[in-house]
matplotlib code that plots the C-alpha trace (Angstrom):
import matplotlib.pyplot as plt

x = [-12.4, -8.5, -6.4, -3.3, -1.2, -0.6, 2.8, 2.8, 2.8, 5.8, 5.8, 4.2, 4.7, 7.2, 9.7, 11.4, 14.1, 13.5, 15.9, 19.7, 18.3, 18.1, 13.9, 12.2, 8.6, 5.7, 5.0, 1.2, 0.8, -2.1, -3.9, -6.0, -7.4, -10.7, -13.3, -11.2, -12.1, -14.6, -17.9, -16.7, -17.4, -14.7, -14.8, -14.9, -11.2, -9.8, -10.4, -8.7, -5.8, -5.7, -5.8, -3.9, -1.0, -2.0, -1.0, 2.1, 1.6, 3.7, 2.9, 0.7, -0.2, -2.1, -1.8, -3.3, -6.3, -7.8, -10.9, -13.3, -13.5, -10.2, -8.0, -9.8, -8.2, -4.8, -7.6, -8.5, -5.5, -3.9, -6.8, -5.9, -2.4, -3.0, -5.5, -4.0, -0.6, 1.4, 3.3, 4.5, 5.0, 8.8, 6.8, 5.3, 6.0, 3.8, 3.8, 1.8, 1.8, 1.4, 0.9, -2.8, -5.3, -6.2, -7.6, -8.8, -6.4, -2.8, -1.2, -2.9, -1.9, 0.8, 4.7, 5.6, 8.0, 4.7, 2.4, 4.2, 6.0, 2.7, 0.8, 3.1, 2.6, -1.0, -0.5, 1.9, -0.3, -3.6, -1.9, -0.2, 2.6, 6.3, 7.3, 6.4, 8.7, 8.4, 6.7, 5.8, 5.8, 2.7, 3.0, 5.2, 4.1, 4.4, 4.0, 7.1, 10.6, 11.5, 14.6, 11.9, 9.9, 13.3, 14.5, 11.1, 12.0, 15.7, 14.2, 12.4, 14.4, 17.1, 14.2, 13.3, 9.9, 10.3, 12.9, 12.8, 11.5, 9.8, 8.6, 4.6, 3.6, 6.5, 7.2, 10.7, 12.5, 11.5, 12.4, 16.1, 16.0, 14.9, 16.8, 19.7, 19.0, 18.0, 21.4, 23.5, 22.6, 22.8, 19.4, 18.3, 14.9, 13.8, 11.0, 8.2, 4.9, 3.2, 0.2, 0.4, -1.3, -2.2, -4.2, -1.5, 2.1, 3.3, 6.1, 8.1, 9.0, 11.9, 11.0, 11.2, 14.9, 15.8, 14.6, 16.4, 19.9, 19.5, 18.8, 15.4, 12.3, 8.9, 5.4, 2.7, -1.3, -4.1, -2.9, -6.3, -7.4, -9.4, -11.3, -12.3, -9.2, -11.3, -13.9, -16.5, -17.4, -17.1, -20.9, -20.9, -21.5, -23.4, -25.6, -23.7, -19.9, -17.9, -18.5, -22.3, -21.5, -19.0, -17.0, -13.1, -14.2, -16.0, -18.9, -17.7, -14.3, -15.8, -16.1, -17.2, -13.3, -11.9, -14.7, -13.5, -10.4, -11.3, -12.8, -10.2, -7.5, -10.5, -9.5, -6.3, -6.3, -8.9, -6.2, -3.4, -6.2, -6.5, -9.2, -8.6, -7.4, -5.4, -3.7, -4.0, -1.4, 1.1, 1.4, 2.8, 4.7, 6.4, 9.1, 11.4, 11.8, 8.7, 9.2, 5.3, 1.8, -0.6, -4.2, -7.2, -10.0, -13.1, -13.1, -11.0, -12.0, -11.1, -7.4, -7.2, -8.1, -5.4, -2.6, -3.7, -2.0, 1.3, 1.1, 2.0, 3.5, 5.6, 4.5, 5.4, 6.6, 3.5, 1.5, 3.3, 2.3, -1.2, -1.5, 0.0, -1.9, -5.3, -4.2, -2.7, -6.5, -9.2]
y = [11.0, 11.9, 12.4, 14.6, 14.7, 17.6, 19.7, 20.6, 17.0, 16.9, 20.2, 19.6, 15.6, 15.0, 11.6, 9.8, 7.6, 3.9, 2.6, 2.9, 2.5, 4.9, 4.6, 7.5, 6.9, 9.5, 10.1, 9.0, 6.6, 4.9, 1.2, -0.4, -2.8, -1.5, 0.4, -0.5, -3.9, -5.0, -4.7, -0.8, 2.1, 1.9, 5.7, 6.6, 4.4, 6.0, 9.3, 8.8, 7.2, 10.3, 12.7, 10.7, 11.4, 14.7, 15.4, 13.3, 10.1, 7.5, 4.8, 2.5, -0.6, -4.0, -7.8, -10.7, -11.1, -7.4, -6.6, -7.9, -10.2, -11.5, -10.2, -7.1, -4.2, -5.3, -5.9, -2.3, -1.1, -2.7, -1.1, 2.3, 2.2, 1.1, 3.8, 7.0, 6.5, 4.0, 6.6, 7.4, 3.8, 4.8, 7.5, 5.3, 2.5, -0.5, -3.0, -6.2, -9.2, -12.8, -15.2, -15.2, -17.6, -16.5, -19.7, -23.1, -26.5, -26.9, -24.5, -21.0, -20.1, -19.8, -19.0, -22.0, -21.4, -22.7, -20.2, -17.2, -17.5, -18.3, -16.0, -13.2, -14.7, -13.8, -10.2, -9.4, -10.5, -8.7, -5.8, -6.3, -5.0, -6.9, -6.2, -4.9, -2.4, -4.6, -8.0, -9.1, -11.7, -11.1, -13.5, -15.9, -19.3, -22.2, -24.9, -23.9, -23.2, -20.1, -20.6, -21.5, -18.9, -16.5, -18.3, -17.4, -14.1, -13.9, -15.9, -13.4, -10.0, -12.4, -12.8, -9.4, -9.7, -7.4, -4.6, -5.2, -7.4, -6.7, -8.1, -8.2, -9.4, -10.9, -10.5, -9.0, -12.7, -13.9, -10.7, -11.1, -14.5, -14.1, -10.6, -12.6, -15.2, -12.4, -10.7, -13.5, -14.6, -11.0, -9.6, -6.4, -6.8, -3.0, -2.6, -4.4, -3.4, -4.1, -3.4, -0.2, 2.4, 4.2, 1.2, -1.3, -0.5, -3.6, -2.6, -0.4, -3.7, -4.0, -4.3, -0.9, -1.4, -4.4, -2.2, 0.6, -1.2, -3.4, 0.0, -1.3, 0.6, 0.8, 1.5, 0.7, -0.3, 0.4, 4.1, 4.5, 1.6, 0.7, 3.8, 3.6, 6.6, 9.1, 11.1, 8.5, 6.6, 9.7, 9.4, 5.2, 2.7, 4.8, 3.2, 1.8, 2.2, -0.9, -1.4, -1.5, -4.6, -6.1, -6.0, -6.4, -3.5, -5.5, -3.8, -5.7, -4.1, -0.9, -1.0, 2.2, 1.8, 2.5, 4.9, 6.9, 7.0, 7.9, 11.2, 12.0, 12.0, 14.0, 16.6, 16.4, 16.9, 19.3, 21.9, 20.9, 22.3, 18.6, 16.0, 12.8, 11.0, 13.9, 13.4, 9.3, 9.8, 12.5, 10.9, 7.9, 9.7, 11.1, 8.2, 9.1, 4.9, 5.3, 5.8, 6.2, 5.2, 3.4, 5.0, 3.7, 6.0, 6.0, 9.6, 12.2, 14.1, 11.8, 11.3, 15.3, 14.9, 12.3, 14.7, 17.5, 15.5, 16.2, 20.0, 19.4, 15.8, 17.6, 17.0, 18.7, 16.5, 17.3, 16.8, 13.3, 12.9, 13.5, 10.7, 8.2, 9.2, 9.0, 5.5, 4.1, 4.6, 2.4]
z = [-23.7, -24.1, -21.3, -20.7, -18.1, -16.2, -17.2, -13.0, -12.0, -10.2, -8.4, -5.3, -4.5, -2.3, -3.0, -0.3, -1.4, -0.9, 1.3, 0.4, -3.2, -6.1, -6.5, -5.1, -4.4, -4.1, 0.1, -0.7, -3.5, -4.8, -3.3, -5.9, -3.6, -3.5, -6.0, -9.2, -10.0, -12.4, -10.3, -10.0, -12.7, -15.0, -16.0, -12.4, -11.8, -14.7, -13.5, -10.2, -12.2, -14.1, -11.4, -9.1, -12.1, -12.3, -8.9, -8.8, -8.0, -9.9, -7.7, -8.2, -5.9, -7.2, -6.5, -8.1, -6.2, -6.4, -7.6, -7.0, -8.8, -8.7, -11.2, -12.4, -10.8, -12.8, -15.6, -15.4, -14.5, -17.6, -19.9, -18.5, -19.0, -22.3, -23.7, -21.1, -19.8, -22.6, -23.3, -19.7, -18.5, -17.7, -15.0, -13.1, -10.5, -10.6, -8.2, -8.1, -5.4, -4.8, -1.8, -0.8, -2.5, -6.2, -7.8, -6.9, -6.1, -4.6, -7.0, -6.4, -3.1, -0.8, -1.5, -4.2, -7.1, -9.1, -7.9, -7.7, -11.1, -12.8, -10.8, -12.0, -15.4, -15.2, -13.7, -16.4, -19.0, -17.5, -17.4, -20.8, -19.5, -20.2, -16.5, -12.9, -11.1, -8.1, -7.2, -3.7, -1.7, -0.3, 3.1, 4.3, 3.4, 6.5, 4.3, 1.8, 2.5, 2.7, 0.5, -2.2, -2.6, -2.3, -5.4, -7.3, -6.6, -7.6, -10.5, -11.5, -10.8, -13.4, -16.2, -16.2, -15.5, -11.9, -11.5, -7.7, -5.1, -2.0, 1.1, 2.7, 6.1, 7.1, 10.8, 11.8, 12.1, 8.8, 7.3, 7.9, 6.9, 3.4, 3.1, 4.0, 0.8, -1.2, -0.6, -0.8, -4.4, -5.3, -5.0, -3.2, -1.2, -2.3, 0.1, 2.5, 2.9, 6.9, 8.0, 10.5, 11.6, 15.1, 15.7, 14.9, 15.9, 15.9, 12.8, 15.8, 18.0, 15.3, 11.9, 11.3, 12.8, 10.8, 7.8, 8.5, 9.0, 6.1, 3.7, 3.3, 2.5, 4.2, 2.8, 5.3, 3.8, 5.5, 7.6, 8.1, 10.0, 6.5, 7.5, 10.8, 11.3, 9.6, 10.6, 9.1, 12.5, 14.8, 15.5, 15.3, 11.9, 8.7, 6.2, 3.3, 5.1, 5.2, 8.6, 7.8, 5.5, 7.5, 4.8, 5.7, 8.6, 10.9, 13.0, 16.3, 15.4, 15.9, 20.1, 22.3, 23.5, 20.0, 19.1, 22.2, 21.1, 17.5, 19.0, 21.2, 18.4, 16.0, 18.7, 18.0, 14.5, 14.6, 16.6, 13.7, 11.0, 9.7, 9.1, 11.7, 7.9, 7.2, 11.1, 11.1, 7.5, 8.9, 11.7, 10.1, 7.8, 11.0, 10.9, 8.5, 7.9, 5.8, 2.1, 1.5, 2.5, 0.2, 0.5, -1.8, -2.7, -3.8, -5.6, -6.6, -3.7, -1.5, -2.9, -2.4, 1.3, 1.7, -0.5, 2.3, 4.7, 3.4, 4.2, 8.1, 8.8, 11.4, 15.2, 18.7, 21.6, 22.8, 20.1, 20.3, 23.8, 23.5, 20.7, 22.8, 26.1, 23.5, 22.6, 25.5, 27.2, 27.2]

ax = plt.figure().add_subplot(projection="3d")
ax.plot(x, y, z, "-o")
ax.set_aspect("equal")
plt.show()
């Protein structure tokens, strides 16, 4: 089956720009952390990629260790660009990651110069791809200098194997201390990537700040709360949901207190016309720091759900209000 991208692609995605850079990124753009490794149906992950395109999104999120198993979403990734999309490579923005463990002994995990330069190595070469618009550094690493792995990154902005370099999990403190290595050997940190959501603010006790004065941009994983923000768990944990298999989701995550709370702000969205995923995704979008969320999907229809969102990411102060009074209770 051929694919061809749509001539309309770019008429109804919206771009932020990243920071005080020149890269625009798509306001949604597309996590392949889950359902396009190589235990998943390859037809169905080329078919998201495709209409994902299709309706304008040129981002496209991986690390080393997705899959599962480890590895295959850039595998498949890779195999798609290379049969739909090798002609549109200058479209899209892909980003890859290192810093979490992706293969056994002292050398696969962590922030070293070893393990990141090699583990880029890999990425590049799974994707058969000669560079990545922008490589991670997926955590802060305790047990290596931070000077190090900031000099695996200038490193490799210099080679020409990334076009940018961004930041992952790294709490406000450390950010400004690699930003400030980065910057003074000439390198601009393009963008970090936190964990936030309504369920986890912890980005607006100054991150988002130091972001936003050091022309840095922001695009936040998991906006959903790896689903528990969506009208999936309104009635408790369904057969077959992550939840169900503890998998990432945990079921003792999912407490009568945060279930309240789920259905409260259900309410909310339900008098904005949107689905609670539709109102957990606008409502982040709300802070004009954000460049973009990352969502992953598990079918087209779901990735149409999420675009929805974009239609009204605009809130009342009291709209505002009621979302904090919902998630300041117990």
């Amino acid at each position: 089956m051929s694919y061809t991208p749509s001539g309309d692609r770019y008429k109804t995605m919206n771009y932020s720009k990243c920071g005080k850079s020149g890269l625009y990124l798509p306001k949604v753009s597309l996590g392949l952390w889950h359902n396009f490794g190589g235990n998943d149906v390859y037809e169905s992950s080329r078919k998201m990629i495709w209409h994902a395109f299709d309706k304008g999104i040129t981002h496209f999120d991986l690390a080393n260790n997705y899959g599962p198993p480890e590895g295959s979403a850039e595998s498949t990734f890779g195999r798609i660009l290379a049969s739909d999309l090798r002609n549109h490579r200058d479209e899209l923005v892909i980003s890859t990651k290192a810093g979490f463990m992706m293969w056994p002994g002292p050398y696969g995990d962590g922030g070293s110069r070893k393990y990141l330069i090699s583990s880029l190595d890999q990425s590049l070469k799974r994707m058969n791809i000669e560079y990545v618009d922008i490589f991670y550094s997926h955590r802060p690493d305790p047990n290596t200098p931070v000077e190090e792995t900031m000099s695996a990154l200038i490193d490799i902005v210099r080679q020409g194997k990334a076009i940018y370099v961004g930041l992952s999990n790294y709490n406000p403190e450390q950010t400004s201390v690699a930003v400030e290595i980065l910057n003074k050997n000439g390198v601009q940190c393009l963008i970090h990537q936190p964990k936030y959501s309504m369920f986890e603010r912890w980005i607006e006790n100054g991150l988002l700040d130091i972001l936003e004065q050091r022309g840095i941009g922001c695009i936040v994983y998991s906006p959903l709360a790896q689903g528990l923000l969506t009208d999936r768990y309104l009635e408790g944990i369904p057969v077959g949901s992550r939840a169900s298999k503890a998998h990432f989701l945990k079921p003792e995550s999912i407490t009568p207190e945060k279930l309240t709370k789920v259905r409260k702000l259900n309410l909310i969205a339900q008098e904005r016309n949107q689905t609670l995923a539709q109102l957990a995704l606008s409502w982040v979008l709300r802070d004009k720091r954000i460049t973009s969320v990352l969502v992953g999907a598990s079918s087209i229809t779901q990735i149409d759900d999420n675009l929805k969102s974009l239609e009204n990411i605009d809130f009342s102060s009291d709209e505002l209000n009621a979302i904090d009074e919902v998630l300041k209770t117990v």
